[in-house]
N, CA, C and O atoms as a MOPAC input file, in Angstrom:
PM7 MOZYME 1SCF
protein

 N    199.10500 1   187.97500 1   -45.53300 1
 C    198.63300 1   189.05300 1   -46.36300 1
 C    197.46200 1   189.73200 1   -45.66600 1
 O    196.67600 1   188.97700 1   -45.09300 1
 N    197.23700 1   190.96500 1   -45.62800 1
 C    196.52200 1   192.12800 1   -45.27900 1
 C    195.80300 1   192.70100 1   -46.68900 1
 O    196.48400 1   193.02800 1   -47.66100 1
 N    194.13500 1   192.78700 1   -46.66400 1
 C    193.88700 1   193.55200 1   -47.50100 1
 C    193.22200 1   194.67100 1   -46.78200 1
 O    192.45000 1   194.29700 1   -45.89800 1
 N    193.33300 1   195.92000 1   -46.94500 1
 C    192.36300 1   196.95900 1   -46.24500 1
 C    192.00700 1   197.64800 1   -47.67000 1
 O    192.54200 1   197.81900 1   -48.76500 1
 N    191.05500 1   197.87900 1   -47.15300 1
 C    189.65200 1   198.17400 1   -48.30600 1
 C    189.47100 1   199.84000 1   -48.30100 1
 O    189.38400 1   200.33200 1   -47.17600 1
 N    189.41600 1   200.61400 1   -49.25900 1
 C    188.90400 1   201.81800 1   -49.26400 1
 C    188.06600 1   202.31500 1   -50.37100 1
 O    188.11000 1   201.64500 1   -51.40300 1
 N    187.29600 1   203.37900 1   -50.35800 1
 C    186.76100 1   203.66600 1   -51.48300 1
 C    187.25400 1   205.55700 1   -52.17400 1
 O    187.54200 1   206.57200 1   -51.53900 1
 N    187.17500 1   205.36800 1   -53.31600 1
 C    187.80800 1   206.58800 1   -53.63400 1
 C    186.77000 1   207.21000 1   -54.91400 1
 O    186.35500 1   206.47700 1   -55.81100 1
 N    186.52400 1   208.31300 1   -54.84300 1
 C    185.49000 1   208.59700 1   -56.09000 1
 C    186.33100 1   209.28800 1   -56.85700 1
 O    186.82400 1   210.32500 1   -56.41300 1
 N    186.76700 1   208.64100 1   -58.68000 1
 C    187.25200 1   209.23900 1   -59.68200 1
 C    185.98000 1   209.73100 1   -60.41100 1
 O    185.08100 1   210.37800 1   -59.87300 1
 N    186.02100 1   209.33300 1   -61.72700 1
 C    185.11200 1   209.69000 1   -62.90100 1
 C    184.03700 1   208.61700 1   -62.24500 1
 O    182.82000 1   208.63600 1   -62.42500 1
 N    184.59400 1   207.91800 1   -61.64700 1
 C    183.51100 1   206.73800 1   -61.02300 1
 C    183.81700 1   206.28700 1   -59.94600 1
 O    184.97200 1   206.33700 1   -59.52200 1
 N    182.67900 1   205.68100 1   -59.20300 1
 C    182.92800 1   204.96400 1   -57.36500 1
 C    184.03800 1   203.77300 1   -57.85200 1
 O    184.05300 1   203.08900 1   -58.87500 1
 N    184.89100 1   203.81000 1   -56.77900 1
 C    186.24300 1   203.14800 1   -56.91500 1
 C    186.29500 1   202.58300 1   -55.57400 1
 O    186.32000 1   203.25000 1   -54.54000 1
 N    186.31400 1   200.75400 1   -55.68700 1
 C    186.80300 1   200.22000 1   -54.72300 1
 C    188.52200 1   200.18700 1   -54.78000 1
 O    189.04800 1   200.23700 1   -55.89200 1
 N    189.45800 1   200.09400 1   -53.43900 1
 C    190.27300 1   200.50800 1   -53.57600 1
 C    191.11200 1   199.47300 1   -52.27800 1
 O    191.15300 1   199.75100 1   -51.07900 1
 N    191.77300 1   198.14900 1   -53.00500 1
 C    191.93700 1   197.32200 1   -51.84100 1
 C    193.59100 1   197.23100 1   -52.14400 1
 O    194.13500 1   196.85300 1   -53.18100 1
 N    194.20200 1   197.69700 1   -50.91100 1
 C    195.55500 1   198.08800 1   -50.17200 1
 C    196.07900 1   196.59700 1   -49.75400 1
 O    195.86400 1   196.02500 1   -48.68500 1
 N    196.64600 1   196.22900 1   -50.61100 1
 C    197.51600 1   194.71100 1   -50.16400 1
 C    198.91600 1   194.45000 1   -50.04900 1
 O    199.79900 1   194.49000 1   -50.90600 1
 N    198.96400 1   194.12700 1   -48.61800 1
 C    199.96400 1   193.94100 1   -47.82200 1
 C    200.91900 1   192.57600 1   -47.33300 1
 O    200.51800 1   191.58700 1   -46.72000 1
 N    202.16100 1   192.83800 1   -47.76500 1
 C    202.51800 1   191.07300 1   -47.78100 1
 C    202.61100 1   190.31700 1   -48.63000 1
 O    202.59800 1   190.88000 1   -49.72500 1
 N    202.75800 1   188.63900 1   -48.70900 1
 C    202.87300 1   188.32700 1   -49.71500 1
 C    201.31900 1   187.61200 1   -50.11200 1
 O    200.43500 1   187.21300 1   -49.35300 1
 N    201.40900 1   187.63600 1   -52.11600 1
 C    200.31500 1   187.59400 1   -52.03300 1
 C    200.68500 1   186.31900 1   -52.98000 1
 O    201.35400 1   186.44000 1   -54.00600 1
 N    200.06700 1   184.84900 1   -52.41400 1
 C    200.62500 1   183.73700 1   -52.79600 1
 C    199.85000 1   182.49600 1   -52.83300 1
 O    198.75500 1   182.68200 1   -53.36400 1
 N    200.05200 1   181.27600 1   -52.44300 1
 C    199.45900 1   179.99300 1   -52.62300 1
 C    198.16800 1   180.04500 1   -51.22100 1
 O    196.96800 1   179.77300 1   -51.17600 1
 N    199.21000 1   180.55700 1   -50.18000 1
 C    198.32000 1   180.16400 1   -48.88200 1
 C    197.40300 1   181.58700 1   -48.68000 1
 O    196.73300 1   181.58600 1   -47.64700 1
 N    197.28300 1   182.89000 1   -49.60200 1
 C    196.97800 1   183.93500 1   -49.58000 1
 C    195.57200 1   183.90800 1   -50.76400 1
 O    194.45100 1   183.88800 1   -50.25500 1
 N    195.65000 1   183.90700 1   -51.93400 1
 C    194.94000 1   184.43900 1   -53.04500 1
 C    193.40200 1   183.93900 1   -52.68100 1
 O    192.45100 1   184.71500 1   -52.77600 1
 N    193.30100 1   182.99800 1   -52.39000 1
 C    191.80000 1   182.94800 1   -51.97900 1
 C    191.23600 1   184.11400 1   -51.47500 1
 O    190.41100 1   184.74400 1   -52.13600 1
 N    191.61600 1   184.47900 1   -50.31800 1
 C    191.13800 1   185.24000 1   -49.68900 1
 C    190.97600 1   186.93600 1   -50.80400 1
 O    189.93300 1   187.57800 1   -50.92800 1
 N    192.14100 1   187.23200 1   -51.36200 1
 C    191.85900 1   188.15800 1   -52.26800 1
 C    190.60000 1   187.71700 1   -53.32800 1
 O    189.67300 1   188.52400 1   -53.25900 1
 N    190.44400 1   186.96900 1   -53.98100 1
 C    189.24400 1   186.45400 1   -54.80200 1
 C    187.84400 1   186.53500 1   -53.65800 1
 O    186.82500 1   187.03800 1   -54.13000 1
 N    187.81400 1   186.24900 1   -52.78700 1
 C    186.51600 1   186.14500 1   -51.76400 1
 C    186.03700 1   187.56200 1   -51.20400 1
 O    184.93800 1   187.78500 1   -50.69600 1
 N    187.22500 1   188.60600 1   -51.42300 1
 C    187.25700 1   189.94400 1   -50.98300 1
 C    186.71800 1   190.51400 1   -52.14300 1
 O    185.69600 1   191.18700 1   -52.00600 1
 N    187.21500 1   190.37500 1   -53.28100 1
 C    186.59500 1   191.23800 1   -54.35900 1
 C    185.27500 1   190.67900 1   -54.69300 1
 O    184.32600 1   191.46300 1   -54.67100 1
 N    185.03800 1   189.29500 1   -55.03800 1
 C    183.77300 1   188.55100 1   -55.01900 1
 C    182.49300 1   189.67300 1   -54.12200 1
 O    181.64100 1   190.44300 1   -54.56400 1
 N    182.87700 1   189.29900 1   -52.77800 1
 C    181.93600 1   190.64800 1   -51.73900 1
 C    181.63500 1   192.06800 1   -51.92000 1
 O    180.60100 1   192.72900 1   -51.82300 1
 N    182.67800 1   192.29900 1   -52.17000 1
 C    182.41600 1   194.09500 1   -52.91000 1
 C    181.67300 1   193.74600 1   -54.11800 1
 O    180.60500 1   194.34800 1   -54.23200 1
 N    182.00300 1   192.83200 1   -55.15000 1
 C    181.28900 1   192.90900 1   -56.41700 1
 C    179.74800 1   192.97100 1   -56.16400 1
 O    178.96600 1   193.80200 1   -56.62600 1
 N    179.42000 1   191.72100 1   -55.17500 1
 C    177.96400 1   191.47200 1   -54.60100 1
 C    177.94800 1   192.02700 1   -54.27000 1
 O    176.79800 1   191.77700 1   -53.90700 1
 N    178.29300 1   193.68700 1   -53.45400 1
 C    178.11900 1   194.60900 1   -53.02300 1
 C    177.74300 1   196.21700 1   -53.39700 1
 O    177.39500 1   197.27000 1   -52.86400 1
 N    178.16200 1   195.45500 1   -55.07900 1
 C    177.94000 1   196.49700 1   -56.05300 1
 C    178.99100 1   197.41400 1   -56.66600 1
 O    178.79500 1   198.48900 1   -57.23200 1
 N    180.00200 1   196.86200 1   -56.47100 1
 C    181.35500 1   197.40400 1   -56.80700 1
 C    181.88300 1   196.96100 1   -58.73600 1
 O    182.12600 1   195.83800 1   -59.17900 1
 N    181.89600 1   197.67300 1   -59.13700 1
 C    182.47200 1   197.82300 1   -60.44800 1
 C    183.76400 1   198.09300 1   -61.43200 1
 O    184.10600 1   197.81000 1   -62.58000 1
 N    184.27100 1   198.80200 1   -60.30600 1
 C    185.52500 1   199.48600 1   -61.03400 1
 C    186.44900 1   199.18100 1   -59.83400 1
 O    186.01900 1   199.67700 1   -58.79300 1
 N    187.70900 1   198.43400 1   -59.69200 1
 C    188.08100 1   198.07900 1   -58.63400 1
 C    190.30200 1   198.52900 1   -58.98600 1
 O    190.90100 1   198.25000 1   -60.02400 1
 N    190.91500 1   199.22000 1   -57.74000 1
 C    191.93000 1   198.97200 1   -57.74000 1
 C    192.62600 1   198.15200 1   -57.01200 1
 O    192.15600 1   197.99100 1   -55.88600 1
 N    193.81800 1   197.42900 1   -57.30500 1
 C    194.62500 1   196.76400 1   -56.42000 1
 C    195.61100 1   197.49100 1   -56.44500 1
 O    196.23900 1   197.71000 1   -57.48100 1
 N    196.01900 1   198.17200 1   -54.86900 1
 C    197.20100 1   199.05500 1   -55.03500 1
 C    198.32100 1   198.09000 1   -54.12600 1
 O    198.38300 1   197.98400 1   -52.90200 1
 N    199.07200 1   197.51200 1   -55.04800 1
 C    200.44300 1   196.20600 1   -54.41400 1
 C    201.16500 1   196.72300 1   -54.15500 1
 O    202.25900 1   196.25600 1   -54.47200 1
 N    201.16500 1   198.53700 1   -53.12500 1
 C    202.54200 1   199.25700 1   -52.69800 1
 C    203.38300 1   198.62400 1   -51.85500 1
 O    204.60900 1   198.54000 1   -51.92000 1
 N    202.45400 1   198.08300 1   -50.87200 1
 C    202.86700 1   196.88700 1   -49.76900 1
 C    203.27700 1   195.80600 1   -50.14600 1
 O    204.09300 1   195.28200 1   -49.38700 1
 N    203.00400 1   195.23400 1   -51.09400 1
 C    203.30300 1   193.59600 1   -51.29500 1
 C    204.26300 1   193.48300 1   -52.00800 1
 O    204.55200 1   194.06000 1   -53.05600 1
 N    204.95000 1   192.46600 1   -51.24100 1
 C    206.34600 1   192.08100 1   -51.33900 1
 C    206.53500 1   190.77000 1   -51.94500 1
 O    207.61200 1   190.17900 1   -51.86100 1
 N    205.57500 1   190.32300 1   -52.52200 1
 C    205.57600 1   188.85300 1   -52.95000 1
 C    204.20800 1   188.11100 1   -54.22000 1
 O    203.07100 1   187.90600 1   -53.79400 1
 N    204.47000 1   187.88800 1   -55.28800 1
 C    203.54700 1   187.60500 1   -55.75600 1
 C    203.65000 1   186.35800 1   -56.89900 1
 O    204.58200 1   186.14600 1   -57.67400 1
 N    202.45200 1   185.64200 1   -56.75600 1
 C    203.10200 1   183.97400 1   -57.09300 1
 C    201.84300 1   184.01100 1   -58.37800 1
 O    201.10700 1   184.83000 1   -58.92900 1
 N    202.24800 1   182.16100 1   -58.42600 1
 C    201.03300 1   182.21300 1   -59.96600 1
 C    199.60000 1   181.94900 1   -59.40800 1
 O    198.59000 1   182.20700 1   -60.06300 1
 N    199.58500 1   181.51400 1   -58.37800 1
 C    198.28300 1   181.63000 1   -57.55900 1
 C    197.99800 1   182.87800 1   -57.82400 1
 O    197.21600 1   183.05700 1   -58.75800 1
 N    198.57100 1   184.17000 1   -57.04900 1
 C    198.05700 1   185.22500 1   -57.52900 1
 C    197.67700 1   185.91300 1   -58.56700 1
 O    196.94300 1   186.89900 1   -58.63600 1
 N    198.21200 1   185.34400 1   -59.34100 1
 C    197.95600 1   185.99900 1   -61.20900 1
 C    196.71900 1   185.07000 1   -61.44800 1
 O    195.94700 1   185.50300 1   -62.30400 1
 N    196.41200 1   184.01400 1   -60.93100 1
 C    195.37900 1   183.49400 1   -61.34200 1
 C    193.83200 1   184.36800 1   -60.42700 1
 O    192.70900 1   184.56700 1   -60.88900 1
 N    194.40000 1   184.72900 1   -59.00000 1
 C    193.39800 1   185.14100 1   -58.47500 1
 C    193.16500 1   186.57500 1   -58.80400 1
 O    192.10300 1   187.06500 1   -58.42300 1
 N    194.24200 1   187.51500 1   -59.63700 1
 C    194.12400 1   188.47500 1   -60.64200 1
 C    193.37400 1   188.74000 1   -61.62400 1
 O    192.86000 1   189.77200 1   -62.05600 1
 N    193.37800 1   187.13400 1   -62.07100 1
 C    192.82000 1   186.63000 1   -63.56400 1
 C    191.20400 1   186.82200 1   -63.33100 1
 O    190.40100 1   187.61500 1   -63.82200 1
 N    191.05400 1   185.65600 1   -62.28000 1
 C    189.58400 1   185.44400 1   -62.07000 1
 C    188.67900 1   187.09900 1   -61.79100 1
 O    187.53900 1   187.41300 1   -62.13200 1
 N    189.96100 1   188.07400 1   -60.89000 1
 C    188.87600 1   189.01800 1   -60.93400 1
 C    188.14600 1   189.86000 1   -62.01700 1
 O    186.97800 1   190.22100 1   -62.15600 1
 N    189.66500 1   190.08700 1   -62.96100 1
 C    189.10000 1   190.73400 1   -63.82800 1
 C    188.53500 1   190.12300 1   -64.99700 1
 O    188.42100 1   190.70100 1   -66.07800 1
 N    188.07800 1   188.59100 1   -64.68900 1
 C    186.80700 1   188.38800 1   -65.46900 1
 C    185.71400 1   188.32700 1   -64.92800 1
 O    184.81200 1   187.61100 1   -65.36200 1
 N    185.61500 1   189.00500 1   -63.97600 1
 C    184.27300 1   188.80000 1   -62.82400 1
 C    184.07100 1   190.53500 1   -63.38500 1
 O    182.99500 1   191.07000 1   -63.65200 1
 N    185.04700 1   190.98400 1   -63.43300 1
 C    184.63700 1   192.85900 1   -63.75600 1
 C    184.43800 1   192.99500 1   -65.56300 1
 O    183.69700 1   193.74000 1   -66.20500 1
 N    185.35000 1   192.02800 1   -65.99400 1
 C    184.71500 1   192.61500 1   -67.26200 1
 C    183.54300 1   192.13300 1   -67.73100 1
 O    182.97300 1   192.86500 1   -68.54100 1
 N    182.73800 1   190.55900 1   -67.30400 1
 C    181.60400 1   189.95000 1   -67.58800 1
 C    180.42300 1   190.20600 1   -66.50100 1
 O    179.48300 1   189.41300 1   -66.45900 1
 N    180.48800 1   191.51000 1   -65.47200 1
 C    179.75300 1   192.46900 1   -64.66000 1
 C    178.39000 1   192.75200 1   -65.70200 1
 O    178.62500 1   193.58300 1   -66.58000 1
 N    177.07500 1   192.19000 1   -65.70600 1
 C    176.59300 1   192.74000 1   -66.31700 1
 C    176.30300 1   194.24900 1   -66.46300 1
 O    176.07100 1   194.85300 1   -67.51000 1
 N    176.36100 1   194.74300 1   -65.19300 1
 C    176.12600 1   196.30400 1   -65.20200 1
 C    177.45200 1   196.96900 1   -64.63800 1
 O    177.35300 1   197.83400 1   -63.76700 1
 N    178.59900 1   196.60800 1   -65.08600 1
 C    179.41700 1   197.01500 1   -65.29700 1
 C    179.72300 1   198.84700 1   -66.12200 1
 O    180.78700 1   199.44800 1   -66.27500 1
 N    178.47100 1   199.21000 1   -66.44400 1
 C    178.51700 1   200.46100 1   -67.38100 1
 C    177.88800 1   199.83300 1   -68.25000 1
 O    177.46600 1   198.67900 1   -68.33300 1
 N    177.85800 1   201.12200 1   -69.19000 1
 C    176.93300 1   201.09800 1   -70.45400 1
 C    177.88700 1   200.14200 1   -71.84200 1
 O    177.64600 1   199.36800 1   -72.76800 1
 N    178.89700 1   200.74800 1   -71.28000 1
 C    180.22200 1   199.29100 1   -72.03300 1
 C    181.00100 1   200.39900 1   -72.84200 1
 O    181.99400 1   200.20400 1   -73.54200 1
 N    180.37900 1   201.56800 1   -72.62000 1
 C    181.28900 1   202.87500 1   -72.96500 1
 C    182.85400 1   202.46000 1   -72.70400 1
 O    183.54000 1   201.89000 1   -73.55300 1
 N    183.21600 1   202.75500 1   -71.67400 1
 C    184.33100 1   202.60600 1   -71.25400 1
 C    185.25000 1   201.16300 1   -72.35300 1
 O    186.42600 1   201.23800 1   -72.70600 1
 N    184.46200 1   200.19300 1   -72.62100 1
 C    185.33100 1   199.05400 1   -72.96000 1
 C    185.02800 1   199.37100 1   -74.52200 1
 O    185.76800 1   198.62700 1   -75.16700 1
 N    184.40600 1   200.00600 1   -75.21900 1
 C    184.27300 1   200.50600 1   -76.43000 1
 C    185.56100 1   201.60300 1   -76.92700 1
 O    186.28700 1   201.53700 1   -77.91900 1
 N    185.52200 1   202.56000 1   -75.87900 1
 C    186.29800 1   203.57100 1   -75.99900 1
 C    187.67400 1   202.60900 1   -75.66700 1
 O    188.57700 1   203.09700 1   -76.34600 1
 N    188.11700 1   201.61900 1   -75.01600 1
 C    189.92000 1   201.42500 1   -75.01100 1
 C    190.18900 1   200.61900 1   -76.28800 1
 O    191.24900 1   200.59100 1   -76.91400 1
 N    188.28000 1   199.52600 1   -76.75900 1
 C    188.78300 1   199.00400 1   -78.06200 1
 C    188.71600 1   200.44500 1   -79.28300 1
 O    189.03600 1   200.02200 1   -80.39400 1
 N    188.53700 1   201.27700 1   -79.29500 1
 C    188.98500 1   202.25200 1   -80.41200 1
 C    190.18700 1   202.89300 1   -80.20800 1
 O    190.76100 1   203.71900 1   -80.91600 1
 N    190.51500 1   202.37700 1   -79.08300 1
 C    192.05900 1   203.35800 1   -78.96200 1
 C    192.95400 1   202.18300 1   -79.43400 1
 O    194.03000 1   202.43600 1   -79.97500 1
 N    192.54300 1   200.91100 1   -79.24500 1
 C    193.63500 1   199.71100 1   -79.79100 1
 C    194.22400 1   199.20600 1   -78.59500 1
 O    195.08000 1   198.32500 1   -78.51400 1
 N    193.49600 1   200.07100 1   -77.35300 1
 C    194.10900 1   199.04400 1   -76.24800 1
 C    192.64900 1   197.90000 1   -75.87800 1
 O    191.44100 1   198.13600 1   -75.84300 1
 N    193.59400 1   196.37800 1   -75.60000 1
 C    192.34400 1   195.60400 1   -74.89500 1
 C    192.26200 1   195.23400 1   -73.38000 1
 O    191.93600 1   194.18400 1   -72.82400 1
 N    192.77400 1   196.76700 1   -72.76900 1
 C    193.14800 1   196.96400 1   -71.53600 1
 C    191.94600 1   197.41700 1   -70.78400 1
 O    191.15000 1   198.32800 1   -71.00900 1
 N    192.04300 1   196.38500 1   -69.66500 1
 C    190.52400 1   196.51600 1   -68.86400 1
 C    190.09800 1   197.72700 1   -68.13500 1
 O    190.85100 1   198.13700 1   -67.25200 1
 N    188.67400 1   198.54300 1   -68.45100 1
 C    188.45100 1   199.72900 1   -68.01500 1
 C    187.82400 1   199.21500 1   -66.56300 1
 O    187.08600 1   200.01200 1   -65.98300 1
 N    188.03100 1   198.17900 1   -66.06900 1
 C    187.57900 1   198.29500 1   -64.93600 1
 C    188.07600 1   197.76400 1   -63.77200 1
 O    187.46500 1   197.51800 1   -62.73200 1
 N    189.87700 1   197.52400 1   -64.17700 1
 C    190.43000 1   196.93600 1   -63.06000 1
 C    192.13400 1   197.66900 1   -63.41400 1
 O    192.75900 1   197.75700 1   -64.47000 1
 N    192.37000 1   197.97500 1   -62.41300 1
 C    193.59900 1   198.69900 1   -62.66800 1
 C    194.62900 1   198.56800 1   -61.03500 1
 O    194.30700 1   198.74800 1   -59.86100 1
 N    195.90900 1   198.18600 1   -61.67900 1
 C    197.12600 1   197.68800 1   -60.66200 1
 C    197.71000 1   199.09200 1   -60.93400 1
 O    197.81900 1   199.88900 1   -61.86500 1
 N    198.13400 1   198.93100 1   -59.18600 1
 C    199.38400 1   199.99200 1   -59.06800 1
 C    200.52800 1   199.96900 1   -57.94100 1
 O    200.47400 1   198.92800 1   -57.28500 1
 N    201.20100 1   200.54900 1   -57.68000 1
 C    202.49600 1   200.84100 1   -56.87400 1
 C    203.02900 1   199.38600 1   -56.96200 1
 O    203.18700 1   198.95400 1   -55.82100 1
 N    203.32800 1   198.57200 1   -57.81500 1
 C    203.99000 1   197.64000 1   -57.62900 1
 C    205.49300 1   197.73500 1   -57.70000 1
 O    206.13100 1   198.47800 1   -58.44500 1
 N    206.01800 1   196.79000 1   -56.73100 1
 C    207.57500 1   196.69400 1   -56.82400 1
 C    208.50900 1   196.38100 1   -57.68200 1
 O    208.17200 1   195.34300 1   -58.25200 1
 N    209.52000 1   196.76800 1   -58.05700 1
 C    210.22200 1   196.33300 1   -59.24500 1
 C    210.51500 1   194.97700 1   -59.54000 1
 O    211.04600 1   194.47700 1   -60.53100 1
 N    209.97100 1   194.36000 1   -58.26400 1
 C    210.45000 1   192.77300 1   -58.90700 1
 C    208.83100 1   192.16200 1   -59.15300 1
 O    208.67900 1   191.04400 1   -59.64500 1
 N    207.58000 1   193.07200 1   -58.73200 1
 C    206.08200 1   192.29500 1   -58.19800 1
 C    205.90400 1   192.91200 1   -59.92000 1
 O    205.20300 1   192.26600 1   -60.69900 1
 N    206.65600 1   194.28100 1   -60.40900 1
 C    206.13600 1   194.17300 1   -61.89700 1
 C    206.48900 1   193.36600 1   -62.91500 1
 O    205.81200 1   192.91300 1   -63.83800 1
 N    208.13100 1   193.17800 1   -62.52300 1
 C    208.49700 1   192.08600 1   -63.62300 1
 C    208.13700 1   190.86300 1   -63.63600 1
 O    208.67200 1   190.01700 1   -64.35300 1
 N    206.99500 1   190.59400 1   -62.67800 1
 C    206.68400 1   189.24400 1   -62.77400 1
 C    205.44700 1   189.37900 1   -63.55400 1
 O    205.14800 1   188.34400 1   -64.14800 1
 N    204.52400 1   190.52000 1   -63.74300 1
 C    203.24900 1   190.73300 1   -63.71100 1
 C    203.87000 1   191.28500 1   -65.57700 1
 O    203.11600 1   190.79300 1   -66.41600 1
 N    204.73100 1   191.92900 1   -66.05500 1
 C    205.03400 1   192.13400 1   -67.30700 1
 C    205.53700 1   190.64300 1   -67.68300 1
 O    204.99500 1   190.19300 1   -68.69200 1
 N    206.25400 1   189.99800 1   -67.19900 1
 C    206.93700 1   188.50900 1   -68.03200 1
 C    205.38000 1   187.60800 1   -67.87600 1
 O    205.51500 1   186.60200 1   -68.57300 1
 N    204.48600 1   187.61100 1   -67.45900 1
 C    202.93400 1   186.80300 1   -67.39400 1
 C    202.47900 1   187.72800 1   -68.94200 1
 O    201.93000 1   187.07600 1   -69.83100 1
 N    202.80900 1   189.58800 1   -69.21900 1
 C    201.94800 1   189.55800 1   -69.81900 1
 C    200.52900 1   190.12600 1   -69.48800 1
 O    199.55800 1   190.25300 1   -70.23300 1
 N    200.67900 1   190.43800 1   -68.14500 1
 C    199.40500 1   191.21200 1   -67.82500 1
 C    199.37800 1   192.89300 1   -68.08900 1
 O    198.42500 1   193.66300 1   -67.97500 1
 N    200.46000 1   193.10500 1   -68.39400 1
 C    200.70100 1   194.33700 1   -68.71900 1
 C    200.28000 1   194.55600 1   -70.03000 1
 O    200.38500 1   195.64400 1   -70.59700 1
 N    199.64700 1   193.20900 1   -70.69100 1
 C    199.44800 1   193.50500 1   -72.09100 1
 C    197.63400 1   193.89800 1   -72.00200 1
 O    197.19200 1   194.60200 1   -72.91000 1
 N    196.55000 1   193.35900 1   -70.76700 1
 C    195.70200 1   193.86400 1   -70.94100 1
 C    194.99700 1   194.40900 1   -69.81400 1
 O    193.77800 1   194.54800 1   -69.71900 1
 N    196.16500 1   194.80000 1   -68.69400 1
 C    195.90700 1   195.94000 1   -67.96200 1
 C    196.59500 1   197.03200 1   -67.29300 1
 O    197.58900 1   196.68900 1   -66.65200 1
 N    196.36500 1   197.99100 1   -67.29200 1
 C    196.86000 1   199.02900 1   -67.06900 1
 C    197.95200 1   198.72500 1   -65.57400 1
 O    197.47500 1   198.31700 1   -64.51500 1
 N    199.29700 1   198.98500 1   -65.74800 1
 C    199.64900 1   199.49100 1   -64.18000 1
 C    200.81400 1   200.56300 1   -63.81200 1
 O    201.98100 1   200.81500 1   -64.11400 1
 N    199.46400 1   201.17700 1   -62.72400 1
 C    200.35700 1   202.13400 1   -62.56700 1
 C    200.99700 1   202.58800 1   -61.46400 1
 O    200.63800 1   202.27400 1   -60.33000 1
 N    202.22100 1   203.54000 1   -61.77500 1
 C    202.92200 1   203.90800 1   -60.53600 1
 C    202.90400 1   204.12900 1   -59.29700 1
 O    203.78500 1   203.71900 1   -58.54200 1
 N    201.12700 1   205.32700 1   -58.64100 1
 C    200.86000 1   205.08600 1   -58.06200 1
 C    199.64200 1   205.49800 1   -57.97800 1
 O    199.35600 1   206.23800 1   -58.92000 1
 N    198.63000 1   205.29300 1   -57.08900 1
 C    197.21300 1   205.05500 1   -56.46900 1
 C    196.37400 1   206.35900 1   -57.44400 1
 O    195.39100 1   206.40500 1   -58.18400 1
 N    197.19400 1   207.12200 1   -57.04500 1
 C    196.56500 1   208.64100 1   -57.78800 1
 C    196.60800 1   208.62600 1   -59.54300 1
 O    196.10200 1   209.38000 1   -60.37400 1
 N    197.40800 1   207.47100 1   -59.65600 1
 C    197.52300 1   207.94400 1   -61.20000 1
 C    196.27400 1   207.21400 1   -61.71400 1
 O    195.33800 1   207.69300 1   -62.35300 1
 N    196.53300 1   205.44700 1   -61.13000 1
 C    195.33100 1   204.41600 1   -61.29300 1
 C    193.74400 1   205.49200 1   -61.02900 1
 O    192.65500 1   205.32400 1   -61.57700 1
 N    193.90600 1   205.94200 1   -60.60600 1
 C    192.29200 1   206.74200 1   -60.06300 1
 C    191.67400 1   207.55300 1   -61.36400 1
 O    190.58200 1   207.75300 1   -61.89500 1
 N    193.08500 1   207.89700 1   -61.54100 1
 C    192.99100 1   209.08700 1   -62.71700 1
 C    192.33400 1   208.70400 1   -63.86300 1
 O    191.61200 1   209.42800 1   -64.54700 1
 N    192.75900 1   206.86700 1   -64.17000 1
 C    192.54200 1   206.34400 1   -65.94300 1
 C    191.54600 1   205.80500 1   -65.51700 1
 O    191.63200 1   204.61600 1   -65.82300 1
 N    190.43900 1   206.03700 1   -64.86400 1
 C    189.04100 1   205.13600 1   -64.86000 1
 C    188.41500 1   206.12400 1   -65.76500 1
 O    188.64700 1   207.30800 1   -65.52200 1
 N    187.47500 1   205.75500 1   -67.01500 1
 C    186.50000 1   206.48100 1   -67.77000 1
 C    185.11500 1   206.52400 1   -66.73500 1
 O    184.85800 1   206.25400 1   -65.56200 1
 N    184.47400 1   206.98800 1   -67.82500 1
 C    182.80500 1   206.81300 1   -66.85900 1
 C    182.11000 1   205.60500 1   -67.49500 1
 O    181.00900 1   205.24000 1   -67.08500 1

């Protein structure tokens, strides 16, 4: 697995990590140690765009898991606007971590887990950019 890192400015600074390969038992660490660094780096609002990745295990949903409780328990994560505004819409979908370009088989694994129930994913990179609040 390959992660290359970019940054993209939506409504907000957007880390933006491009993962390549499979992302699995002998892999997910390294994704958790990557976002960990940007976080200490000051990173808040983070995408994983899985256009590339061809493979994704329960290691990875766990190293999924861990991030986006590292982003939603961010103390300065925002003013908490953002997580106010998706609980009044009735979604408990995380304003600060958002999946995209996944493959038809990397989503049905990521919808049968259920992660689709509290985060956003989308088609592709541009759309994810689009649903970040401030």
């Amino acid at each position: 697995m390959e992660i290359v890192v970019s940054h993209a400015q939506s409504r907000v600074p957007v880390v933006v990590f491009h993962v390549s390969g499979r992302l699995d038992a002998a892999t997910h660490a390294q994704l958790v140690q990557q976002a960990r660094a940007a976080y200490d780096a000051g990173m808040r609002h983070l995408v994983i765009d899985l256009s590339e990745c061809s493979f994704i295990s329960s290691a990875a949903l766990q190293a999924i898991h861990k991030i986006l409780i590292m982003l939603r328990t961010a103390p300065s994560a925002g003013s908490g606007q953002s997580a106010r505004r998706a609980a009044g819409k009735g979604s408990g979908k995380s304003p600060y971590l958002k999946l995209c370009g996944a493959s038809p088989s990397v989503r049905e694994v990521l919808s049968i887990v259920g992660y689709d129930g509290f985060m956003d994913l989308y088609p592709s990179l541009g759309d994810a950019l689009g649903a970040f609040d401030e």
